[in-house]
C-alpha angles and dihedrals in degrees: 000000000000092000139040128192108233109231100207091047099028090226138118138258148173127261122012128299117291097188147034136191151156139247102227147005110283093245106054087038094065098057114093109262097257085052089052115048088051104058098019120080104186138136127182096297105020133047128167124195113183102305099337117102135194144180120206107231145158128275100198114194110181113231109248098208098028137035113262145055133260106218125207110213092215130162115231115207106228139183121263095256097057090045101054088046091053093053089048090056093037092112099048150045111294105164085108089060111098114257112253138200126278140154123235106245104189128081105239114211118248096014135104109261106313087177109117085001103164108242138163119253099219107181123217136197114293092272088064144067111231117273125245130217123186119247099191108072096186099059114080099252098058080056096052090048091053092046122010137249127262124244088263096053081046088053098044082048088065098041090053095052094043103255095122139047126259106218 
């Protein structure tokens, strides 16, 4: 495959994907739409849901064979106090801001449980989701991000989320 069609743009680009998200927290995906809209508040980067609150952010893992990273588009669960800080610094560079706790609140394909999985919130400038970093070194992904993964994890990767075909 030389090319790959986006599936948040529709267009189409070179190589293969480099990335997958979601579009909202597990939890309040899974609620029909009418369910939803009337007890969710979210946009592309912020959902609240009663008194739970997520980000959405980036998982990187470098690539180990290849430059690169693959990114996973996740949503950390966080408490009040870091999500309201993160929506009064929306609009400008945080990378300066400490990093703070959150809990990984989407299932990721082809990993042990990644619900609940404890993680850093690290903000970015005002371009970029906040980054990610592992805080259970003992789980798999902890060990990809540390060290990569190869060009067959990487494969399995885009057969599980559906960017390549199964034969």
């Amino acid at each position: 495959m030389s090319s790959f069609i986006c599936r948040t743009c529709g267009e189409s680009h070179e190589g293969l994907p480099a990335d997958f998200g979601w579009q909202l927290p597990d939890v309040v995906w899974a609620m029909a739409e009418p369910e939803r809209s009337r007890l969710a508040k979210f946009d592309s980067d912020r959902c609240q849901f009663g008194d739970r609150f997520f980000i959405r952010c980036v998982l990187p893992f470098p690539f180990s064979e290849q430059p690169g990273h693959y990114r996973w588009g996740v949503w950390a669960e966080v408490e009040a106090v870091h999500f309201w800080r993160y929506i009064a610094l929306y609009d400008q560079d945080a990378r300066s801001e400490p990093d703070f706790p959150g809990a990984i609140a989407n299932v990721i394909p082809g990993y042990p449980s990644t619900l609940g999985l404890p993680v850093r919130v690290q903000l970015q400038d005002p371009s970029r989701r906040p980054t990610l970093h592992i805080a259970a070194d003992d789980h798999p992904l902890a060990r990809h991000q540390a060290s990569g993964i190869s060009n067959a994890h990487y494969h399995d990767i885009l057969t599980q989320t559906g960017a390549l075909g199964t034969r």
